[in-house]
C-alpha positions as CSV (number, residue, x, y, z in Angstrom):
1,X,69.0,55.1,149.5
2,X,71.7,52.2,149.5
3,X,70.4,49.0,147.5
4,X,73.2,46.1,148.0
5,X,73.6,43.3,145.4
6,X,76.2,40.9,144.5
7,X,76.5,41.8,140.3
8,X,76.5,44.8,138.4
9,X,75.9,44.4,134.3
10,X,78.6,46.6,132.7
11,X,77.6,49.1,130.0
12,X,80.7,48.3,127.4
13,X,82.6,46.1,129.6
14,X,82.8,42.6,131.8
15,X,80.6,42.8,134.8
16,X,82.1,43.3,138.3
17,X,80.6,40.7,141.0
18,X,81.4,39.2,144.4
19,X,85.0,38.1,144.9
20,X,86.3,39.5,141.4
21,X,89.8,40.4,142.5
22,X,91.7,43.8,141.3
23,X,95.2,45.5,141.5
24,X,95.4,48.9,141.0
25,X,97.1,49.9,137.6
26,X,100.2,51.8,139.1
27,X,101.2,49.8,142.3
28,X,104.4,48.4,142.0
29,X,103.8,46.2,144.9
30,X,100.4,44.3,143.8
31,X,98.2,44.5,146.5
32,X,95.4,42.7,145.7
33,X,91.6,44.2,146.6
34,X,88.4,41.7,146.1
35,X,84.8,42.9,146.1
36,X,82.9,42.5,148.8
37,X,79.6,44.0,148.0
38,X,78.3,45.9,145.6
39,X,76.2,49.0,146.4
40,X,74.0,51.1,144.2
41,X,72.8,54.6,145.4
42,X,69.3,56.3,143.6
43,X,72.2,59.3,143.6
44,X,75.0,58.3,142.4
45,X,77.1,55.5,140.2
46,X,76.6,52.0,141.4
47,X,80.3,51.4,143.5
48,X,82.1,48.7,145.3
49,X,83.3,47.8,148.3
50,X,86.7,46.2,148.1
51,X,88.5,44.5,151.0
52,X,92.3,44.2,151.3
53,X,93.7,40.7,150.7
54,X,97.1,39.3,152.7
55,X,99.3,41.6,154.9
56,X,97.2,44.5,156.0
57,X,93.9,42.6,155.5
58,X,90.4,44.3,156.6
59,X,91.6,47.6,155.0
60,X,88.7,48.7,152.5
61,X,88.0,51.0,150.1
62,X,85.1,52.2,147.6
63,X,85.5,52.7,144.1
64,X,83.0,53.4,141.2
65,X,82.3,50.1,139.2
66,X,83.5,52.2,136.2
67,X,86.9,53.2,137.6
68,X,87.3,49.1,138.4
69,X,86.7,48.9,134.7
70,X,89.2,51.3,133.3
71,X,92.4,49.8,132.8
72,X,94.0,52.7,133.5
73,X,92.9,52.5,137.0
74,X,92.7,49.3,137.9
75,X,92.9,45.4,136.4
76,X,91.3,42.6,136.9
77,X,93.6,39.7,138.3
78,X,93.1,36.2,139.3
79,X,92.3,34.7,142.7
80,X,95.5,34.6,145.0
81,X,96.0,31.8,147.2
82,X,95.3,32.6,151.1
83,X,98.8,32.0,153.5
84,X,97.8,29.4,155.8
């Protein structure tokens, strides 16, 4: 069962919501992913759904809200401007 929602609480961490925008930890070149959705499974860890931002948009991925939290992983980064 999929429940969707648009903010997780973190357990020991900042909460990950809509449009909170991540690089991953080891990229040289910073591609910047933002969450789209957030989806919980009765199964599983709670995950999100991140969407590409820039050159190569629409590519996604889905990563467990406690990987977007580990540093080692991923950070949080601030909004980038969208190319007109």
């Amino acid at each position: 069962m999929w429940i969707l929602g648009s903010r997780w609480p973190s357990l020991g961490g900042e909460s990950v919501q809509l449009n909170d925008c991540f690089t991953k930890s080891d990229e040289n070149y910073q591609t910047v992913w933002v969450v789209q959705q957030i989806v919980e499974r009765t199964d599983g860890p709670p995950h999100a759904r991140l969407v590409r931002q820039g050159e190569g948009a629409g590519s996604y991925r889905t990563i467990s809200l406690s990987a977007l939290r580990d540093t080692a992983f991923y950070r949080r980064v601030p909004p980038r401007p969208m190319p007109n």
